[in-house]
Every structure is written in C-alpha cells, then in structure tokens.
N, C-alpha and C positions, 0 to 999 in steps of 0.2 A: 907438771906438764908444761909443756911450752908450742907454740907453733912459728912457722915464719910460710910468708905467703909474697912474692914477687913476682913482676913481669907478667903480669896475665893481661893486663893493658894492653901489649905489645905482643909481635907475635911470637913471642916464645916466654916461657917463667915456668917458675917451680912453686913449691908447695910444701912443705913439711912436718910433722907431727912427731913428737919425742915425749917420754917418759921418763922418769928416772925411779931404778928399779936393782937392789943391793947395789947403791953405790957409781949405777953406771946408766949415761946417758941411752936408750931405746929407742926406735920409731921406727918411718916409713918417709922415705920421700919419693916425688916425682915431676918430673919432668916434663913437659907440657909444649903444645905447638898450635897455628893458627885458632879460631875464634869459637867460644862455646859455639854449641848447637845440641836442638834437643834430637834425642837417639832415635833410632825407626824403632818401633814397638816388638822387630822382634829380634832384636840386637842386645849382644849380650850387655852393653851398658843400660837399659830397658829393663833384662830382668833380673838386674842386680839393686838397681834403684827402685822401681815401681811395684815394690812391696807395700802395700795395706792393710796386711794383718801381721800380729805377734803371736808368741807363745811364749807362758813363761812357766815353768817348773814349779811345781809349790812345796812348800818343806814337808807336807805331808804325803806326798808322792802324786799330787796331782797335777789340772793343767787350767792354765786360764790363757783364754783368746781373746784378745783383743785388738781395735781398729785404729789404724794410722791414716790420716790424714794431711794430702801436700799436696805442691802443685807439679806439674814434671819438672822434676830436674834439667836445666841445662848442662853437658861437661865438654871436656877438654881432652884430645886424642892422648894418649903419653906418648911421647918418647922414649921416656927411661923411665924405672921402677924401682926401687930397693926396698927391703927392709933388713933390718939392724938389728936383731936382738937374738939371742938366747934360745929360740925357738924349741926345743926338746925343755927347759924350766918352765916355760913361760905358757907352752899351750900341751904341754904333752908330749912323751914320745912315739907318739902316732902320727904328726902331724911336724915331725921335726925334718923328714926326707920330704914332704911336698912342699913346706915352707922355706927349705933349702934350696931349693931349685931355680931353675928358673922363671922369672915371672911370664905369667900367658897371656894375663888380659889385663892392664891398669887403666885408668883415667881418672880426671878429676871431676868433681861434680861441683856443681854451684851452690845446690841446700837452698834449703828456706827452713820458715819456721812450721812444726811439725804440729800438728794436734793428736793425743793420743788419746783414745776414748776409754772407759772406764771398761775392765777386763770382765768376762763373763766366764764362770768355771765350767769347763768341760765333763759331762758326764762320764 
C-alpha cells in the first residue's frame, strides 16, 4: 500500500490511496479545493463520517456491535474523484456498474485517532 497527500495547505491539493493487487497498482484519488470545515450534521459528509457503531459478522453466523469513538471530522469539498481498479474482481459483480460510474459525492476527511470499544454479541 502506499499513499501521497499534497497541497492541502494551499488552496487546492490531492490525496491519494493505492494498492497493489495481481501485479497491478489500485486506488482512489481526489482532488480537493478551499479550507477544511466541519460538515452541517445533516450533510451527506456528516453521515458518512459520524458513525459510532459497527458490525461485524462472526464465523459462526453471528453479529457483534460494537462502539466508535472520535472527534468530528473536519473535510475538504472535491473537485474530482476517481478510482482505479478492477471493480467487478475486487468488490463483486454487483457492485461493478455503480462503481463504474460516475462519482456522486467525494471529499476528503481529516481523521483522528479512533477508539473502538470492545464488541458485544448480538442476540
């Protein structure tokens, strides 16, 4: 895996995330303009980020919830959006006509460090 992160100091920079995956580089990059700000709560940047619960599948066909922990995110508008890969090997062929398409909604986020609490199984 690799990343590269530029210009976000400034009013415009990119971002990038890559893979390598049979032999051949992967990712997402994006394109970015004027200065973080955090999102109005009910903007889709808001409820893409301000998740604080999981779920995770268990090998024995169960479920365990558990709680996320962070501050709000600050992001960044995009401009431009790609990704790169394979999409029909990589996620499915279910998911290879909306992943083809064009993108609807991207930005960048800023992150912090996350706490994740210890998972409780679901009855």
């Amino acid at each position: 895996m690799r990343h590269a992160i530029s210009g976000l100091e400034s009013a415009s920079g990119t971002a990038s995330y890559q893979w390598r995956r049979a032999g051949a580089w992967e990712g997402v990059r994006v394109s970015v303009s004027g200065s973080p700000f955090i999102p109005d709560e009910l903007s889709r940047e808001s409820f893409i980020t301000e998740h604080y619960w999981g779920y995770a599948r268990q090998p024995n066909g169960g479920t365990v919830e558990y709680q996320v922990e962070h501050p709000r995110w600050r992001v960044w508008r995009a401009t431009g959006a790609l990704l790169e890969c394979d999409a029909a090997s990589l996620y499915g062929a279910a998911f290879s006509e909306a992943l083809s398409g064009e993108v609807s909604t991207a930005f960048l986020a800023d992150g912090s460090a996350v706490t994740v609490r210890r998972g409780q199984r679901l009855p």
